[in-house]
PyMOL Python script that loads the backbone (N, CA, C, O; Angstrom):
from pymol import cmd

cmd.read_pdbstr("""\
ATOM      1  N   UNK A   1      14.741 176.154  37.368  1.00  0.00           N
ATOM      2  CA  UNK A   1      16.042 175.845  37.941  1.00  0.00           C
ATOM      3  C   UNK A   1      15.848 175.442  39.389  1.00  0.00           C
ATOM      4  O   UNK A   1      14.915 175.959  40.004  1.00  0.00           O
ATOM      5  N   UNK A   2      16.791 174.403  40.106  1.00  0.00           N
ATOM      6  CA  UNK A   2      16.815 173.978  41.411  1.00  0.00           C
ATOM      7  C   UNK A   2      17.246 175.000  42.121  1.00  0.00           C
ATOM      8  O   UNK A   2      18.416 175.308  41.896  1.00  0.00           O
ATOM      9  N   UNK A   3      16.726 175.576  42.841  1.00  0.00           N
ATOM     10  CA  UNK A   3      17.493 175.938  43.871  1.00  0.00           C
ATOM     11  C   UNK A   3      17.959 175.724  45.353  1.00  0.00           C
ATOM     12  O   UNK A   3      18.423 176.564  46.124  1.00  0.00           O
ATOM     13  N   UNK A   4      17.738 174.488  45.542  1.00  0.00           N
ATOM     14  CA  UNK A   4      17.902 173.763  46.715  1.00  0.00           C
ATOM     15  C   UNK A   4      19.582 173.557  47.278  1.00  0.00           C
ATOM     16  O   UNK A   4      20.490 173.491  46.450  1.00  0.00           O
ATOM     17  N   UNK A   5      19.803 173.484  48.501  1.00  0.00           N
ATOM     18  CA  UNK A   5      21.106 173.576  48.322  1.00  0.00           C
ATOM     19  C   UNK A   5      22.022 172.261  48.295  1.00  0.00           C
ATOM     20  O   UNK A   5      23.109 172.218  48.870  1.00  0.00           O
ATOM     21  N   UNK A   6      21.584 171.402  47.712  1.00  0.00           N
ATOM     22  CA  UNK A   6      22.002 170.857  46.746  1.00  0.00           C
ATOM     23  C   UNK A   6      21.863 170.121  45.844  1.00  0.00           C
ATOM     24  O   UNK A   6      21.780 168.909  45.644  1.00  0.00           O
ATOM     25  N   UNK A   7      21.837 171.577  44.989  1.00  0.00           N
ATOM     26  CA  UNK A   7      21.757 171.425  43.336  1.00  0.00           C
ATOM     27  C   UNK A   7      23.186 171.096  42.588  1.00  0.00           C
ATOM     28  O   UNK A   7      23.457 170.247  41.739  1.00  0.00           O
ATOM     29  N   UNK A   8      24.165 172.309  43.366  1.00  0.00           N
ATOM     30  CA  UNK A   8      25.833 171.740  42.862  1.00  0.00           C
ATOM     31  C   UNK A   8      25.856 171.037  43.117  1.00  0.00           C
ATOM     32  O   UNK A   8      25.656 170.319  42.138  1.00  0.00           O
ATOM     33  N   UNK A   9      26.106 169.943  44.717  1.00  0.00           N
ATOM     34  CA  UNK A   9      26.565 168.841  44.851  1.00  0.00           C
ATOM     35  C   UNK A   9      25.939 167.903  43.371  1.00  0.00           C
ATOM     36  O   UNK A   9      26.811 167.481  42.612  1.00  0.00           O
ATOM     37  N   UNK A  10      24.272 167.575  42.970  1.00  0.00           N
ATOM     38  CA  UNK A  10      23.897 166.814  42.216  1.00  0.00           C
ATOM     39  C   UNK A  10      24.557 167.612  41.118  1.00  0.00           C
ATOM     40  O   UNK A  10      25.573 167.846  41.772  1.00  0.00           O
ATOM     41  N   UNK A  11      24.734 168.079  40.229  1.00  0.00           N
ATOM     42  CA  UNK A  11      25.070 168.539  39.239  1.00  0.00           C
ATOM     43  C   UNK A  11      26.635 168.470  38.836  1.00  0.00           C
ATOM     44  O   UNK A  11      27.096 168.678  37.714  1.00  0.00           O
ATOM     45  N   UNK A  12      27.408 168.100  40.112  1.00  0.00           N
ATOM     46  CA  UNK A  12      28.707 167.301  40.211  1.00  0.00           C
ATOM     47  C   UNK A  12      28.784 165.902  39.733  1.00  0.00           C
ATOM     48  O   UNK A  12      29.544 165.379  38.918  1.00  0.00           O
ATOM     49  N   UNK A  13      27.816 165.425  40.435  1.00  0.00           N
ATOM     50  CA  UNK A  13      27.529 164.300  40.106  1.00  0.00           C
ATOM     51  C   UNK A  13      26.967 163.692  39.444  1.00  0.00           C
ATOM     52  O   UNK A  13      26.935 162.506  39.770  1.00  0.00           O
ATOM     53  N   UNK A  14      26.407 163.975  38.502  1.00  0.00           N
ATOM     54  CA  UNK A  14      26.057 163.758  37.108  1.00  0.00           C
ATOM     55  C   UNK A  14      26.922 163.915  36.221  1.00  0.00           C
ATOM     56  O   UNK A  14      27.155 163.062  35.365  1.00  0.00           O
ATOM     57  N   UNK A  15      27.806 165.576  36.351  1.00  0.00           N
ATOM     58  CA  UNK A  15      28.867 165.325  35.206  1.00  0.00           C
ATOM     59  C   UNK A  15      30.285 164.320  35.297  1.00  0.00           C
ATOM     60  O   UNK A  15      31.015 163.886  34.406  1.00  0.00           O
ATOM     61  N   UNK A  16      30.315 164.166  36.768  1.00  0.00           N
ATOM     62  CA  UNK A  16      30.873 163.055  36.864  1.00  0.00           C
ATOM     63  C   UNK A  16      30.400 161.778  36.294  1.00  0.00           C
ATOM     64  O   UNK A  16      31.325 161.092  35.858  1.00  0.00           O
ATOM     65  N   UNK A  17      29.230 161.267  36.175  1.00  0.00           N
ATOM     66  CA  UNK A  17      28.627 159.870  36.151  1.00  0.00           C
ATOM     67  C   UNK A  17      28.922 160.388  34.384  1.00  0.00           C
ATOM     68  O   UNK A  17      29.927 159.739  34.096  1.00  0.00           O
ATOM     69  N   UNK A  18      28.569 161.135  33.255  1.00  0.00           N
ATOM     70  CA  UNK A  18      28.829 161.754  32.083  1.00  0.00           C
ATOM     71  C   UNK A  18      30.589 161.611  31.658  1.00  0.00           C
ATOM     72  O   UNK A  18      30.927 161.195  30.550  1.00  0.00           O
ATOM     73  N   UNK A  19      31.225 161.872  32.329  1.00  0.00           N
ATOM     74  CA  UNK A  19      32.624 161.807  32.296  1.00  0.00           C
ATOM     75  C   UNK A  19      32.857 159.952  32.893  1.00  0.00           C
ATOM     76  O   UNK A  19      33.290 159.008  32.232  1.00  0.00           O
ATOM     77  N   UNK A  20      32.682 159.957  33.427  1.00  0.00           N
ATOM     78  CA  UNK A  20      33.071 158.488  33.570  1.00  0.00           C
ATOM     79  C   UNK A  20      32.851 157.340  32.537  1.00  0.00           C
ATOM     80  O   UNK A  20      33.696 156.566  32.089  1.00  0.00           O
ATOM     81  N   UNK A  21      30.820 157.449  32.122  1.00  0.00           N
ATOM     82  CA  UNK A  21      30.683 156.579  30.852  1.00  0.00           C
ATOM     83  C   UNK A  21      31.712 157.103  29.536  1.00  0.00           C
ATOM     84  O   UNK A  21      32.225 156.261  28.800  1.00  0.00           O
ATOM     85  N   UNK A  22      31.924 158.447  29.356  1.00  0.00           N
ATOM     86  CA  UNK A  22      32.676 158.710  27.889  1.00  0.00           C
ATOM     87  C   UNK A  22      34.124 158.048  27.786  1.00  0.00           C
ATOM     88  O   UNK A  22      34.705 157.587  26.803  1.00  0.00           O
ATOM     89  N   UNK A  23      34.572 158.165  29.306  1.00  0.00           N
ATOM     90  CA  UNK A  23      35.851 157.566  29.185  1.00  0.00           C
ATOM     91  C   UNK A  23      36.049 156.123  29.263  1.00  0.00           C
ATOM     92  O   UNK A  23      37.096 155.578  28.916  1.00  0.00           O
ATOM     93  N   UNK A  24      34.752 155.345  29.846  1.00  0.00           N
ATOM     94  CA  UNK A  24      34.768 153.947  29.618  1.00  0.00           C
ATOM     95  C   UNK A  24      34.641 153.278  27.986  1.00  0.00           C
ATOM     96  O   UNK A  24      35.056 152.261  27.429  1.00  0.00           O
ATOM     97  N   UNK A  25      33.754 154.575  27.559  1.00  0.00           N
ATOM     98  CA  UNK A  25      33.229 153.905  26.176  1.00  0.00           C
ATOM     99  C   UNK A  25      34.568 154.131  25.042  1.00  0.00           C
ATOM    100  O   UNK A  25      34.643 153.711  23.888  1.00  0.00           O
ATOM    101  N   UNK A  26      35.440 154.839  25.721  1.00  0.00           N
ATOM    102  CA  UNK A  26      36.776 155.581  24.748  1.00  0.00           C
ATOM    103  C   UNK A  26      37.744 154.277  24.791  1.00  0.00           C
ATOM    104  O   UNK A  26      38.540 153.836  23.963  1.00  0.00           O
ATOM    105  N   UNK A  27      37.215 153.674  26.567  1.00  0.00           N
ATOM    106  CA  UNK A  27      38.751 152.952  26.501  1.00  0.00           C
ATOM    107  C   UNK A  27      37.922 151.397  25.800  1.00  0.00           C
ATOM    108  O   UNK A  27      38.548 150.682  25.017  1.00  0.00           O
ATOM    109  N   UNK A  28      36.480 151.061  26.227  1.00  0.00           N
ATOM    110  CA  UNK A  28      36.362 150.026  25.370  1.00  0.00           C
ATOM    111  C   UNK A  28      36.137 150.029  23.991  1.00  0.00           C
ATOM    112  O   UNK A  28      35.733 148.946  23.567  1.00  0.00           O
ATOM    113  N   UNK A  29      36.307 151.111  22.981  1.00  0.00           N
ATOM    114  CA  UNK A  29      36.638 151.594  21.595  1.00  0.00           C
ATOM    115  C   UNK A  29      38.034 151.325  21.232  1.00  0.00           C
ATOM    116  O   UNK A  29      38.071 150.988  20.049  1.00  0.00           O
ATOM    117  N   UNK A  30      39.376 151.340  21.855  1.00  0.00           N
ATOM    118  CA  UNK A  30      40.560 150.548  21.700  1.00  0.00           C
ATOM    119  C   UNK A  30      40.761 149.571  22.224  1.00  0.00           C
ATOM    120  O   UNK A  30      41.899 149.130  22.059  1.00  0.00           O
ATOM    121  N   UNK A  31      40.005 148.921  22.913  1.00  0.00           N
ATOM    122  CA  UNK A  31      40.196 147.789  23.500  1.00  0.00           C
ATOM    123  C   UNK A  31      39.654 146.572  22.676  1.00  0.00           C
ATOM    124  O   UNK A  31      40.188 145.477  22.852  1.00  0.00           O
ATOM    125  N   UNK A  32      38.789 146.682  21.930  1.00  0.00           N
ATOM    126  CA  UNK A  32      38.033 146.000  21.122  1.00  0.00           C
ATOM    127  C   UNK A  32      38.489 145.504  19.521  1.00  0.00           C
ATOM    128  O   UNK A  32      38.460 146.466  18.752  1.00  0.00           O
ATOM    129  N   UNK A  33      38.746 144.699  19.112  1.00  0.00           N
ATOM    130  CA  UNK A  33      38.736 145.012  17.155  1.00  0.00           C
ATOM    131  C   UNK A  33      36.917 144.296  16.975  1.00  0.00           C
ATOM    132  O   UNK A  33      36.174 143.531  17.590  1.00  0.00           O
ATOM    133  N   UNK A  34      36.898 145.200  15.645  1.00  0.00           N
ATOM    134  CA  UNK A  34      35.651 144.146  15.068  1.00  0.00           C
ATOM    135  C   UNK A  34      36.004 142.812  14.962  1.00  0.00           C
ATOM    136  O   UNK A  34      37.156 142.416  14.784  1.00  0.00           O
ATOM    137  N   UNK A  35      34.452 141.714  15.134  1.00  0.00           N
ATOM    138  CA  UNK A  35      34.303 140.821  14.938  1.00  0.00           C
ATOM    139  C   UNK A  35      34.646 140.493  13.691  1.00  0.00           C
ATOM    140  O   UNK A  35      34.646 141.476  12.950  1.00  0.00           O
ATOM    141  N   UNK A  36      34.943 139.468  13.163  1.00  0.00           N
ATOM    142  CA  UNK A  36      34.791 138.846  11.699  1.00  0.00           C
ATOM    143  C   UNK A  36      33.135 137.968  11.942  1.00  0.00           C
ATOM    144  O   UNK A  36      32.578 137.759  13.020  1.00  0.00           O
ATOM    145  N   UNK A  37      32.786 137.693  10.937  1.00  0.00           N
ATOM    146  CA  UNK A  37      31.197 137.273  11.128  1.00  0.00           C
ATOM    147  C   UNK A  37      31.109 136.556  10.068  1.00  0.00           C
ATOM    148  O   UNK A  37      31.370 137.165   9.031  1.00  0.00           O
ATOM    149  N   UNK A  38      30.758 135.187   9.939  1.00  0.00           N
ATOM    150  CA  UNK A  38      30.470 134.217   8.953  1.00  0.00           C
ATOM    151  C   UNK A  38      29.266 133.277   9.284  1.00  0.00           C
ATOM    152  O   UNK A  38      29.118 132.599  10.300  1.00  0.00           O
ATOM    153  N   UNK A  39      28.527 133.373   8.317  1.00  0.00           N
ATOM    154  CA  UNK A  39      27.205 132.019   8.473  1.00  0.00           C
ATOM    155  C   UNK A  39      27.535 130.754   7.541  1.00  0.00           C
ATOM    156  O   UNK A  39      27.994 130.619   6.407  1.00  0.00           O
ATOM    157  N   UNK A  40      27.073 129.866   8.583  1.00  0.00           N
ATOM    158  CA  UNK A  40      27.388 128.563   7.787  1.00  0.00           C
ATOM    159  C   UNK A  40      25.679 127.740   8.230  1.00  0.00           C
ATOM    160  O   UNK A  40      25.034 128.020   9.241  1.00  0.00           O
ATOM    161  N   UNK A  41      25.326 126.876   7.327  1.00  0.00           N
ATOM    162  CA  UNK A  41      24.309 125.820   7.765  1.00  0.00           C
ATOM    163  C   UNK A  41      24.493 124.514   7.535  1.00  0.00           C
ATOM    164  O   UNK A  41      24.965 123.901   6.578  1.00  0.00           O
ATOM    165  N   UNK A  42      23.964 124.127   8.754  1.00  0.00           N
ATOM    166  CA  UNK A  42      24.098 122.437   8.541  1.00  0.00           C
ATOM    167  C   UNK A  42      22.929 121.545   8.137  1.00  0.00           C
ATOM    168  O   UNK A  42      22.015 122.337   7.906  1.00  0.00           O
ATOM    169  N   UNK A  43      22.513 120.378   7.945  1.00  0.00           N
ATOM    170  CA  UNK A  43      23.667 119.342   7.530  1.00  0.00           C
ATOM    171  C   UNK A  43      23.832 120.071   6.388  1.00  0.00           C
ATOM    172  O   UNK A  43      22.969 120.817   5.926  1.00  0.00           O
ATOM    173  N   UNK A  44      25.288 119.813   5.753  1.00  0.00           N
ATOM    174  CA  UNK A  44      25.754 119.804   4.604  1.00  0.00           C
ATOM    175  C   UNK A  44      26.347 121.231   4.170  1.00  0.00           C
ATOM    176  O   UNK A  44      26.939 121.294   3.092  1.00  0.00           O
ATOM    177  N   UNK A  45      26.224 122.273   4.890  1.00  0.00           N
ATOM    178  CA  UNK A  45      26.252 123.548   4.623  1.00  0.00           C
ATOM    179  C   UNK A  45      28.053 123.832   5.289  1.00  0.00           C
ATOM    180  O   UNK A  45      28.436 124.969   5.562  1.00  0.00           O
ATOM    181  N   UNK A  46      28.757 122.869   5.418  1.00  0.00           N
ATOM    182  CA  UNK A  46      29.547 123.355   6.043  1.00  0.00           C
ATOM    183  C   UNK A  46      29.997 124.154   7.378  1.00  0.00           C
ATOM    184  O   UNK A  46      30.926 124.936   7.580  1.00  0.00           O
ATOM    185  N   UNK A  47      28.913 123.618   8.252  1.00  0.00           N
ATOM    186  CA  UNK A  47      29.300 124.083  10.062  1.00  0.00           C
ATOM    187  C   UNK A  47      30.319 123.478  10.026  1.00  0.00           C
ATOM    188  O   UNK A  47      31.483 123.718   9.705  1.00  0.00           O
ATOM    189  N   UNK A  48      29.713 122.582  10.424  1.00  0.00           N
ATOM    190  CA  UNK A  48      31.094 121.462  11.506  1.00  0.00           C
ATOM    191  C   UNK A  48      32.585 121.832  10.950  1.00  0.00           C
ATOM    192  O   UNK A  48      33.609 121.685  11.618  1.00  0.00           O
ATOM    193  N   UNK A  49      32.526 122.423   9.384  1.00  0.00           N
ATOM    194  CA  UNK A  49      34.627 121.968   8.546  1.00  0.00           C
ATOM    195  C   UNK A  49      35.118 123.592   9.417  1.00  0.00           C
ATOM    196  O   UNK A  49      36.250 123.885   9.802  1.00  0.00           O
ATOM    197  N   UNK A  50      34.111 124.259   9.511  1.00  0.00           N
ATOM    198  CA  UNK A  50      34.210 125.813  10.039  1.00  0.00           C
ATOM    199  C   UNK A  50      34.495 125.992  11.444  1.00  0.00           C
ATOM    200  O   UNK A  50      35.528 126.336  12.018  1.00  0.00           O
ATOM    201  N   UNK A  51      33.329 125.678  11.876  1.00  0.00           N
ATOM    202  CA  UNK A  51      34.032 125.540  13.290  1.00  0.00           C
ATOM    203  C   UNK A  51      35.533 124.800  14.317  1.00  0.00           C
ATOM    204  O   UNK A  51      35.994 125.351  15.316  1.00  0.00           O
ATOM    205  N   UNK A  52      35.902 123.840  13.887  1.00  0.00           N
ATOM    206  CA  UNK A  52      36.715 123.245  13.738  1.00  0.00           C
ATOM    207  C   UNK A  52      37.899 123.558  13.201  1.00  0.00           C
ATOM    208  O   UNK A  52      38.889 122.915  13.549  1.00  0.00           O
ATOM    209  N   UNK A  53      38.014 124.685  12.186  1.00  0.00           N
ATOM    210  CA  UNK A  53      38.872 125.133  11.542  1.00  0.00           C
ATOM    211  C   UNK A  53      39.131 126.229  12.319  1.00  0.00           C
ATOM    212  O   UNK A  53      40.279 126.652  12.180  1.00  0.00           O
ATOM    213  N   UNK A  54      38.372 126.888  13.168  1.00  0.00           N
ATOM    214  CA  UNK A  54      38.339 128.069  13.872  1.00  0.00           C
ATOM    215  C   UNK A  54      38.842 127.885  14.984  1.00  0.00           C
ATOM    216  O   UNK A  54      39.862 128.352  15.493  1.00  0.00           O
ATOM    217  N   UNK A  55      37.849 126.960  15.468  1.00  0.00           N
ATOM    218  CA  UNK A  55      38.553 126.175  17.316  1.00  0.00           C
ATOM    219  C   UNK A  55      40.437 125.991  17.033  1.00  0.00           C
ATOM    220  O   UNK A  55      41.298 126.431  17.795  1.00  0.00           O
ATOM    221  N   UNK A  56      40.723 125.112  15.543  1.00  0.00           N
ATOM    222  CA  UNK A  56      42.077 125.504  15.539  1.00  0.00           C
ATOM    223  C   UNK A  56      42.894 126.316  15.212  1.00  0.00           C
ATOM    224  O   UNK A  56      44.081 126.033  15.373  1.00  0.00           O
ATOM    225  N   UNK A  57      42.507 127.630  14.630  1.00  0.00           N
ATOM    226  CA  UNK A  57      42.877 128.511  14.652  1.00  0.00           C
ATOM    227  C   UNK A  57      42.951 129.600  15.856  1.00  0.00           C
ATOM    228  O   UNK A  57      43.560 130.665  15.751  1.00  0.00           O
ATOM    229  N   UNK A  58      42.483 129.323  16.625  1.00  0.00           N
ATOM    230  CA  UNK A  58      42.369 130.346  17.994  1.00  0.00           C
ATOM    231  C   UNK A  58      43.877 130.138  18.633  1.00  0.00           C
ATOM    232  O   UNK A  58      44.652 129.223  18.913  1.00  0.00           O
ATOM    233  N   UNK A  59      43.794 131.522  18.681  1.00  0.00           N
ATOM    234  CA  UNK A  59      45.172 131.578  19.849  1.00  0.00           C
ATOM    235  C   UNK A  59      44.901 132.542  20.826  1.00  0.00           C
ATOM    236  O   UNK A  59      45.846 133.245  21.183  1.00  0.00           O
ATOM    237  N   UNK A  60      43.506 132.763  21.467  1.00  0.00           N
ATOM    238  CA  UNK A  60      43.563 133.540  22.114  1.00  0.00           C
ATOM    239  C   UNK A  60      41.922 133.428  22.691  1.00  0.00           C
ATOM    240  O   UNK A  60      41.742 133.533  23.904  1.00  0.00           O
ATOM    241  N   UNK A  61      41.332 133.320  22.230  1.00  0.00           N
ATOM    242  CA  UNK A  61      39.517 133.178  22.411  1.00  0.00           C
ATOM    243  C   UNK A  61      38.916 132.990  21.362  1.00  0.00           C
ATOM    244  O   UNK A  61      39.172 133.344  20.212  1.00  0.00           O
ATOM    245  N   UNK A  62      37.693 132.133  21.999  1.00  0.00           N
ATOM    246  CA  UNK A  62      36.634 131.781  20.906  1.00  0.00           C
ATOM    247  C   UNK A  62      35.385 132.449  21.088  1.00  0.00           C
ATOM    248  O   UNK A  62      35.104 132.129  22.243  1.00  0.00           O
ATOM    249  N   UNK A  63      34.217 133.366  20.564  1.00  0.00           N
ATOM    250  CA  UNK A  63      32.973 133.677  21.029  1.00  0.00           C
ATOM    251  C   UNK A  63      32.124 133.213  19.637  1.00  0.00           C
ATOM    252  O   UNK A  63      32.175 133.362  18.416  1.00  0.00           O
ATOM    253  N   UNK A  64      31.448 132.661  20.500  1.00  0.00           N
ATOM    254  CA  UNK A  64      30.236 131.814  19.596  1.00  0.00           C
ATOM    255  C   UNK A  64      28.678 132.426  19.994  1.00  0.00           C
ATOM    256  O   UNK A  64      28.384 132.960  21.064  1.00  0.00           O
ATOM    257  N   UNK A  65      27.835 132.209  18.912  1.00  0.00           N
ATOM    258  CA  UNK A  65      26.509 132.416  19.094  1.00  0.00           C
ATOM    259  C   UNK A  65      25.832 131.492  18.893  1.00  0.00           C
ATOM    260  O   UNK A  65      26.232 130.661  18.079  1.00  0.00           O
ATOM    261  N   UNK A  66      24.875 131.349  19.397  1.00  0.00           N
ATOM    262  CA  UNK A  66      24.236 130.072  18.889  1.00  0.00           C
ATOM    263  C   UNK A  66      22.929 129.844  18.753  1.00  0.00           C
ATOM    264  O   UNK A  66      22.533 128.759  18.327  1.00  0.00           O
TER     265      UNK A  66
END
""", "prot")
cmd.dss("prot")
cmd.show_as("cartoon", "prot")
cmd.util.cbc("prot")
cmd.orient("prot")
């Protein structure tokens, strides 16, 4: 065990830095929905009718991988 005098101060501050990530990870857990996830290949595999169909379907954002 530390016994330096300061061990509370650090030991504040850790359960702080502990409390802070849980509540970030809580609020980006409702903040989020799952992805939908579809593969397509080209030529001929149907990219391009997909993407396109998507770009017009967006009403809000697009995230792509590529």
């Amino acid at each position: 065990m530390d016994n330096s005098p300061h061990a509370p101060r650090r030991c504040i501050a850790i359960l702080s830095a502990i409390f802070t990530l849980v509540a970030a990870l809580g609020y980006a857990a409702e903040t989020f929905t799952p992805a939908r996830v579809a593969v397509y290949f080209s030529p001929n595999g149907g990219a391009t009718e997909a993407v396109v169909r998507e770009v017009n379907a967006a009403t809000q954002q697009i995230l792509v991988q590529a």
